[in-house]
Each structure stands twice: as structure tokens, then as C-alpha cells.
C-alpha positions as CSV (number, residue, x, y, z in Angstrom):
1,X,-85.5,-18.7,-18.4
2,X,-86.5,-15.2,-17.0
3,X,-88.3,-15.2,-13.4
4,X,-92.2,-15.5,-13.4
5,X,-94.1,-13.6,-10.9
6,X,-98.0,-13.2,-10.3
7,X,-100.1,-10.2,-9.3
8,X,-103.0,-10.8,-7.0
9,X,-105.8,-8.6,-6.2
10,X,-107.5,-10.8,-3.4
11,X,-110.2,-11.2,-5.9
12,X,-114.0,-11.5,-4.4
13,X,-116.1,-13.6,-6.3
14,X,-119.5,-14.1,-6.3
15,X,-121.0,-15.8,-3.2
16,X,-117.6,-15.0,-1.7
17,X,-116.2,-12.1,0.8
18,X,-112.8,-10.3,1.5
19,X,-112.0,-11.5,4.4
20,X,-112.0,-14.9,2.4
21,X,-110.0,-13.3,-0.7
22,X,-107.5,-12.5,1.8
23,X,-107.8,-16.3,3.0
24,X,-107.2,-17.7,-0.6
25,X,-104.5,-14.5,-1.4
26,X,-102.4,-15.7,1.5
27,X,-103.0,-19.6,0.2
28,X,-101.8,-18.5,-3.1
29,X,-99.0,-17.0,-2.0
30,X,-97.7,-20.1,0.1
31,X,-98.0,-22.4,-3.3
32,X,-96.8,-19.6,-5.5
33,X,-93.6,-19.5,-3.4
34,X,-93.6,-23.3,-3.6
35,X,-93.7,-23.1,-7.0
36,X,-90.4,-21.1,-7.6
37,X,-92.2,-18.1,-8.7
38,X,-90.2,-14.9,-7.7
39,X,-92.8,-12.5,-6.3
40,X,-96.3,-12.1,-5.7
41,X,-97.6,-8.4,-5.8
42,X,-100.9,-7.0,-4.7
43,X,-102.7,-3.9,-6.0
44,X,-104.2,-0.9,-4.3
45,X,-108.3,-0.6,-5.8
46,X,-111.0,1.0,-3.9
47,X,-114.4,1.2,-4.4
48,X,-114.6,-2.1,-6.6
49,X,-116.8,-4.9,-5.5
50,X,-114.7,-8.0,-6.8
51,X,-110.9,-6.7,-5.7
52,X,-110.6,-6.2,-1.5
53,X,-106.8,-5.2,-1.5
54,X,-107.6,-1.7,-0.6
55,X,-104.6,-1.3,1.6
56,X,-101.5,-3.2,0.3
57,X,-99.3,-2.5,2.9
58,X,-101.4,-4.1,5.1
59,X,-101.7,-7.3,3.0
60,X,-98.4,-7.8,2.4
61,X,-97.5,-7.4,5.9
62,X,-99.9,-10.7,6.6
63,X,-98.3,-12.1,3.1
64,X,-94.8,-12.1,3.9
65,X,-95.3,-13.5,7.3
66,X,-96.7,-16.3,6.1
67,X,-93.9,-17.3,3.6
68,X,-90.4,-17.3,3.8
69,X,-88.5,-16.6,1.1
70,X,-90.9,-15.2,-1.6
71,X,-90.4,-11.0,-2.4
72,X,-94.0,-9.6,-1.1
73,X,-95.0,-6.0,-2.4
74,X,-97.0,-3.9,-3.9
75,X,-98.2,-3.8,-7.8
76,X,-98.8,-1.0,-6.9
77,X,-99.4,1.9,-4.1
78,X,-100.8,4.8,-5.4
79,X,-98.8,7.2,-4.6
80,X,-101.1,10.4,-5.0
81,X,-103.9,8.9,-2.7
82,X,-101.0,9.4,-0.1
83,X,-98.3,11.2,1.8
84,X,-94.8,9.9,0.5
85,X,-94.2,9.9,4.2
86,X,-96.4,7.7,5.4
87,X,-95.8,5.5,2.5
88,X,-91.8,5.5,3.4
89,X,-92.8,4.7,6.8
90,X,-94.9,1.9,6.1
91,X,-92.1,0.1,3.7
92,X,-88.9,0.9,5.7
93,X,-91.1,-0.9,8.6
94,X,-92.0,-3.8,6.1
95,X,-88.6,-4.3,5.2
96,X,-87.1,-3.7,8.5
97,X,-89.7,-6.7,9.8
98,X,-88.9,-9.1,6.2
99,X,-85.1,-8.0,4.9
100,X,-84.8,-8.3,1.5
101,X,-88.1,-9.3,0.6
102,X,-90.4,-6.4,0.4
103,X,-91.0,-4.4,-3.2
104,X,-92.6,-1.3,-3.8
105,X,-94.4,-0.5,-6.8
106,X,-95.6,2.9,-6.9
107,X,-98.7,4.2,-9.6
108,X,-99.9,7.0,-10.4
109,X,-103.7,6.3,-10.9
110,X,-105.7,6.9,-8.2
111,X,-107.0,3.4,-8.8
112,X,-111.0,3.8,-8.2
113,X,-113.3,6.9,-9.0
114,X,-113.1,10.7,-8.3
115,X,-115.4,10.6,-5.5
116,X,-113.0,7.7,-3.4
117,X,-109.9,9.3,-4.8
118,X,-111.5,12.4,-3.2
119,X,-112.4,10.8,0.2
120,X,-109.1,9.5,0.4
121,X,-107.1,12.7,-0.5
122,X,-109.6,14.9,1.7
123,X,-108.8,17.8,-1.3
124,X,-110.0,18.8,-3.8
125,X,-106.3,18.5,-6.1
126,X,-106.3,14.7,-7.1
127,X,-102.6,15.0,-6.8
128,X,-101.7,12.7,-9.5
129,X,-99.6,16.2,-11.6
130,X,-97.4,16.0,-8.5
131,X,-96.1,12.4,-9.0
132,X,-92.6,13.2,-10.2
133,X,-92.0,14.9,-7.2
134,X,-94.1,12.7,-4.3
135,X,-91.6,10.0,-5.8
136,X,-88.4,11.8,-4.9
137,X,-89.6,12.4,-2.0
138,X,-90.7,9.2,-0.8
139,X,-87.3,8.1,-2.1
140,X,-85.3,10.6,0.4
141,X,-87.2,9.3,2.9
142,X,-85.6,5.3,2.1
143,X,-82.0,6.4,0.4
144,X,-79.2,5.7,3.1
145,X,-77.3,8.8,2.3
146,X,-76.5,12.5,3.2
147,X,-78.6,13.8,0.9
148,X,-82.1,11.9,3.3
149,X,-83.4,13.6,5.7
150,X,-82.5,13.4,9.4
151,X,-85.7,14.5,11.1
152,X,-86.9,11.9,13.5
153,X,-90.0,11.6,11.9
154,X,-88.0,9.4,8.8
155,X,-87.8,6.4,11.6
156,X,-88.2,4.0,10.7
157,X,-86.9,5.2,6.9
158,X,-82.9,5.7,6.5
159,X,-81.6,2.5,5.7
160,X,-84.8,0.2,5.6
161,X,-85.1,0.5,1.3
162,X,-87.3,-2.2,-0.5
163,X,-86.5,-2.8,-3.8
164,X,-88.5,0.3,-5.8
165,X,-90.6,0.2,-8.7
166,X,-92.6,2.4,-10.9
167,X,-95.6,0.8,-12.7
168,X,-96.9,2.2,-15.5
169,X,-99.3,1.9,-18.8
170,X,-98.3,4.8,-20.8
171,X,-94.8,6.4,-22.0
172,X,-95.2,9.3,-18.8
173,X,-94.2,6.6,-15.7
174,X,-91.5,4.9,-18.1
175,X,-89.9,8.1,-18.4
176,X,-89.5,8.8,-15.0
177,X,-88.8,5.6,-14.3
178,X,-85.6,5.9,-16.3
179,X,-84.2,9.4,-15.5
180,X,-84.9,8.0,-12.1
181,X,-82.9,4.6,-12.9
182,X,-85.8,2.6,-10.8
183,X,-87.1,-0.8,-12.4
184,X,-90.1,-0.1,-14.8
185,X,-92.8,-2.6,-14.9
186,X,-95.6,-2.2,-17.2
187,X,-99.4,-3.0,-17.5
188,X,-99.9,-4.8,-20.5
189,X,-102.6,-7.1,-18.7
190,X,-105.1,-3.9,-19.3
191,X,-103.6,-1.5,-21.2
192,X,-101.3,-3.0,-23.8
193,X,-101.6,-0.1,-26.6
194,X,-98.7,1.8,-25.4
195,X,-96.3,-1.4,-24.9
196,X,-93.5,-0.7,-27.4
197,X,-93.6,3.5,-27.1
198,X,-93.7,3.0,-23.1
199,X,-90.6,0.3,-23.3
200,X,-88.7,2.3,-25.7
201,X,-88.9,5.2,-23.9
202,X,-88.0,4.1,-19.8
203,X,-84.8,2.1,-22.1
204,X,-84.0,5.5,-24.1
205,X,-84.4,7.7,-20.5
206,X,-82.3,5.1,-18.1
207,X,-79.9,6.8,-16.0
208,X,-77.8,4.8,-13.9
209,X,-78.7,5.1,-10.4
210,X,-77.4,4.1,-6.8
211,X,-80.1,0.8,-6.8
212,X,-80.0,0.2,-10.9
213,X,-76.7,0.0,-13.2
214,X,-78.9,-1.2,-15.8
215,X,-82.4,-1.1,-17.5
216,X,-84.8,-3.8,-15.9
217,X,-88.4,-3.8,-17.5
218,X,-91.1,-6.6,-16.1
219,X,-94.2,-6.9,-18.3
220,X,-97.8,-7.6,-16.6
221,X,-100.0,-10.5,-18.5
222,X,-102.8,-12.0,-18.0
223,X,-102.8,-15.7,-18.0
224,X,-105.4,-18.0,-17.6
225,X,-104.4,-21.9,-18.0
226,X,-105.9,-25.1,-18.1
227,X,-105.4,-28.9,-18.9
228,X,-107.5,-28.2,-22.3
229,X,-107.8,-25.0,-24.2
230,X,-111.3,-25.0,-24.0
231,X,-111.7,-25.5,-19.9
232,X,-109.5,-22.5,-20.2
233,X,-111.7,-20.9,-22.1
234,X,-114.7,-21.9,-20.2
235,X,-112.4,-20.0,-17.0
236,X,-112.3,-17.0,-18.5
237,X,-115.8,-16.3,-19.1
238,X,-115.3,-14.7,-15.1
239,X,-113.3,-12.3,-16.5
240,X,-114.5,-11.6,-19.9
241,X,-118.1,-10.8,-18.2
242,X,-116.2,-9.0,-15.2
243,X,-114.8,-6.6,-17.5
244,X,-118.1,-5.7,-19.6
245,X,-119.6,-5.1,-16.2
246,X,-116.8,-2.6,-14.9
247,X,-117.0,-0.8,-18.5
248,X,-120.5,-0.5,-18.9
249,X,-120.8,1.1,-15.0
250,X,-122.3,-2.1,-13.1
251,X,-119.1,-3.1,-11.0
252,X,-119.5,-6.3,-9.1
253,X,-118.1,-9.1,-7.2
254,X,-116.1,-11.6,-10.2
255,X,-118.8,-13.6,-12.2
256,X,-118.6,-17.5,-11.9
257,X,-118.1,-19.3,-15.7
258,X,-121.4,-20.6,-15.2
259,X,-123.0,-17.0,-14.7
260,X,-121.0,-15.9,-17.6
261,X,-122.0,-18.3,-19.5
262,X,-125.4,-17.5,-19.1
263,X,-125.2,-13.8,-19.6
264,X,-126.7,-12.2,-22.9
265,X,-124.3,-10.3,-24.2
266,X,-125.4,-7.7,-26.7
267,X,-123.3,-7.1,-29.9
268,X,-121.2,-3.9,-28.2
269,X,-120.3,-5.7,-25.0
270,X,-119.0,-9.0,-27.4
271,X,-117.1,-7.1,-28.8
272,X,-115.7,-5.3,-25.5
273,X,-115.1,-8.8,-23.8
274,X,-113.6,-9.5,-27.6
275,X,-110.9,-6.0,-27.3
276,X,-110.2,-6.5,-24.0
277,X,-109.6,-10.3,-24.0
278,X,-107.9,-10.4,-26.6
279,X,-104.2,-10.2,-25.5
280,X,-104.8,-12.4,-22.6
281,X,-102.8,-15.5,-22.6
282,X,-105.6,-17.7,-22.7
283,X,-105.2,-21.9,-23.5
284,X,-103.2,-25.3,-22.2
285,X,-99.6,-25.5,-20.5
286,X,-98.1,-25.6,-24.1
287,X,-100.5,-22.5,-25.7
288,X,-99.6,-20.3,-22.7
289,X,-96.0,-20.8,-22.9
290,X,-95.9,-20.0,-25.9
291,X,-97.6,-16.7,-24.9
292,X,-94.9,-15.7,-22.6
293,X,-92.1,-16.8,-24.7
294,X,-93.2,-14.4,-27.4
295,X,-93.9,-11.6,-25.4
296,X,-90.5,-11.9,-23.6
297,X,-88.8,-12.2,-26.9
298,X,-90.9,-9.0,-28.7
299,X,-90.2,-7.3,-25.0
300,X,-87.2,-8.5,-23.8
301,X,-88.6,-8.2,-20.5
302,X,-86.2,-9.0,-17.8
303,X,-89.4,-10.5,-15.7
304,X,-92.6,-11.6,-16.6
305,X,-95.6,-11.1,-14.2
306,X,-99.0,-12.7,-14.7
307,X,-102.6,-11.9,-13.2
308,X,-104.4,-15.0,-12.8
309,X,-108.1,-13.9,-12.1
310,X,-110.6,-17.2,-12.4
311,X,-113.6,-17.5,-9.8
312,X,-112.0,-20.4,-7.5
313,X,-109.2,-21.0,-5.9
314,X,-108.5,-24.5,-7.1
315,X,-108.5,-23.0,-10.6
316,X,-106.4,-20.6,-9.8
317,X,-103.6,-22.6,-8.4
318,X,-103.9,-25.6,-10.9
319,X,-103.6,-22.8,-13.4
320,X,-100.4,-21.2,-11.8
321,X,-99.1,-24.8,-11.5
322,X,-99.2,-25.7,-14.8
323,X,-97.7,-22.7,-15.8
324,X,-94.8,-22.9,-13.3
325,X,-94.0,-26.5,-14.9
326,X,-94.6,-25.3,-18.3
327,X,-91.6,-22.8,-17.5
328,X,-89.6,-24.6,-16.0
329,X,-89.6,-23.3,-12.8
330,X,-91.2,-26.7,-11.2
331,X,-91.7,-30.0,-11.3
332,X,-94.3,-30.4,-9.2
């Protein structure tokens, strides 16, 4: 049985506030690490009402102190909203304060809208063409070896390397991903289109590197799981709702299943809850494992990860729960 994982965005839902999300994130965490899952991973948004992990290193700074043996990192830090310094920096002094447990994930999205990306970047140039090479950078900045650079200002850097990633949802992140020979995880929770091209090509790119002999791939899902296929169901109202409001330019804090419930959908936001649902992993223990087992097998992913976003926290760990047992990765 491959590892499980779980990406959290310290999810505000209605009625709720971040400093709460961060509350329930950290929970979550603790029982996620309970549960023999492998990581937990938060993402860098901006500017969106319902997700307050803005600054991941912070987060997972607060995260890995309060567990002990779970990997903590980022899913993912977008690179071109920052200097690949500071970025080094901030994980060689993660890892250097939790050894062997941090992970960084690296996008190349700016993750929220021009004007943030702007505000953030203080320029004009969005940055995002200079990728490729922010990401060799940063990685001088970790590697342990002649070729890093020796200026003090790479303290704490030289030595202190989390375990990198590159995230992706199209064929341009796999490819560097492999000629880089870094782990490749990819978005199929929002953007599962380009899931066989994007696969095919990190696998066809790989180059052995000094952290990667071999091709590793994790796939993102998202997974929402109940006792009953229809409380699931019921569950995911939250996000089906959530979504139409992001799409149709009304961002807000996560919808409870009782709002969504309520809401009149028109015919073209149906059928955008419909697309965008629709390769969620949705249903009872036995329904979702089934999910996972056949996207492993048409991936064969090396590590599944799954987004669990429901409007409480109860739900949310029952539905992580049942999932874990349903794996096999706990009996409790």
C-alpha cells in the first residue's frame, strides 16, 4: 500500500476566522499524524476569503512543532512571489529546527490575482518566465556541495536541505521536474486534464540527481468521505457551491452544506459544480478506496495526497479517519 498524505489550506468557513483555521489546521495535523498518514502540506493563496495559509513557512513552522514525527511542508511556495533566497533561508532554518521532516514544494502560479501577485512582487514582471532558473537557484542555496555558494548570507542554507518538490498541473513543471531529477507531484484535485501528458512527460525527462535515483510522482485528489455515500454527498455541497463562487468572481469564506443546499443554482453554474466535481473522490470508506486504488493503478503514483475541504472540523477528521482505515494505514 503506497503512503497517503493530505493537503490542508487552513480552510475558513463561514461564521469562522483564520486564526481558527490555523486552530483546526494544527488539530488536523496532530490526528493526521496519528493516523499513519505521511505528510501534511499547506498551500500558499492570497487574496482568497475561505483559505488563510498565506505564508506557509510560517504555518508549518507552528505545524511541525506541534507533532513529532509527521513530514510538514509546503504544497506549495510560490516561488515567483519570492526571492529564492529568502525562500532557502526560511527552509534550511525549518529543517535545521525539525531534521528530516520539512518538504518543500515549490509552484509556479502566483496563487491569487494580478493585483496581489503585484503587491507582493513590488514589479511590474510577474516573474513566473523566470521559474526554471529561481529553482536552481534556490537549490544552490540548500545543495551541500562546491558548486553552493559560500557567501554568508546562505546561513543558515549549506547543509540544511528539505526534501524538494516541484508541483505542477501542466506538462511545463513536470519537465523540469525531471531534468532536475526532484520529486514531481501533480494537481489533479483542480486541474486533472493534463494528468497523463504531465506524468509521461516528468517520467520521460528524469535525470538522476544527487536527492533522486529514481522517478517519484505523488498525485493530489480530492476526497470527501462519509459513513453513507449520501452524507458524503451532502459534505460536499461546501465545496461544490465554493467553487461556482470562485469561478463566477464572488470569492468567499467555504459555504456550509446547509447554505449550499439552499443556493439556486442556475443551469451554467450546475453544470460548473458538475465539471469541477466530477473527479473528486466523493462516497463511503469502500467507494473512496476504490477511488485511490484506481487512480494509483492508472498513475502509478508513488504517493497519493488528498484535500479534504468540508465546512467542520469533525467532518473533516471522521472523513480522514475513515479513509486512513479504509487504507490500511489504521485501525483506529
Amino acid at each position: 500500500m503506497i503512503p497517503l498524505s493530505v493537503l490542508d489550506l487552513a480552510t475558513v468557513a463561514t461564521g469562522s476566522t483564520p486564526a481558527r483555521a490555523f486552530a483546526e489546521t494544527t488539530a488536523t495535523a496532530i490526528e493526521v499524524e496519528r493516523l499513519g498518514y505521511k505528510r501534511l502540506w499547506v498551500a500558499e493563496h492570497h487574496g482568497m476569503p475561505a483559505v488563510a495559509s498565506s505564508a506557509p513557512a510560517v504555518l508549518i513552522a507552528h505545524i511541525a512543532n506541534a507533532t513529532s514525527t509527521l513530514r510538514v511542508g509546503s504544497g506549495g511556495v510560490m516561488l515567483p512571489n519570492h526571492a529564492p533566497l529568502v525562500v532557502a533561508e526560511q527552509f534550511a532554518t525549518l529543517e535545521a529546527l525539525h531534521p528530516g521532516r520539512i518538504d518543500l514544494g515549490l509552484g509556479r502560479a502566483p496563487g491569487t490575482d494580478h493585483v496581489t501577485a503585484r503587491a507582493l512582487r513590488r514589479s511590474l514582471d510577474l516573474g513566473a518566465d523566470h521559474f526554471p532558473d529561481d529553482v536552481v537557484e534556490l537549490i544552490k542555496y540548500l545543495l551541500p556541495h562546491e558548486g553552493a555558494p559560500t557567501h554568508p548570507f546562505a546561513n543558515p542554507g549549506n547543509g540544511y536541505l528539505p526534501e524538494l518538490w516541484l508541483l505542477g498541473s501542466s506538462t511545463f513543471s513536470a519537465q523540469l521536474a525531471g531534468i532536475l531529477g526532484l520529486p514531481f507531484s501533480f494537481a489533479y484535485h483542480f486541474a486533472p486534464a493534463q494528468l497523463e501528458a504531465a506524468l509521461a512527460t516528468y517520467r520521460a525527462n528524469f535525470q538522476p540527481s544527487m536527492v533522486l535515483r529514481e522517478p517519484h510522482v505523488m498525485v493530489a485528489a480530492s476526497v470527501i468521505c462519509a459513513p453513507s455515500d449520501e452524507e458524503a454527498t451532502w459534505l460536499s455541497g461546501s465545496s461544490a457551491l465554493s467553487i461556482v463562487q470562485m469561478r463566477t468572481g464572488r470569492p468567499g469564506q467555504l459555504p456550509s452544506p446547509d447554505e449550499a443546499a439552499a443556493y439556486p443554482f442556475t443551469p451554467i453554474e450546475e453544470a460548473i459544480a458538475a465539471e469541477a466535481m466530477s473527479t473528486h473522490l466523493i462516497g463511503d470508506p469502500d467507494t473512496v478506496a476504490s477511488g485511490l486504488h484506481q487512480l494509483q493503478q492508472r498513475t502509478a503514483a508513488d504517493e497519493l495526497m488528498i484535500s479534504t475541504r468540508v465546512h467542520s472540523l469533525e467532518a473533516r477528521i471522521e472523513s480522514l479517519a475513515l479513509v486512513a482505515r479504509a487504507w490500511g494505514i489504521s485501525e483506529t
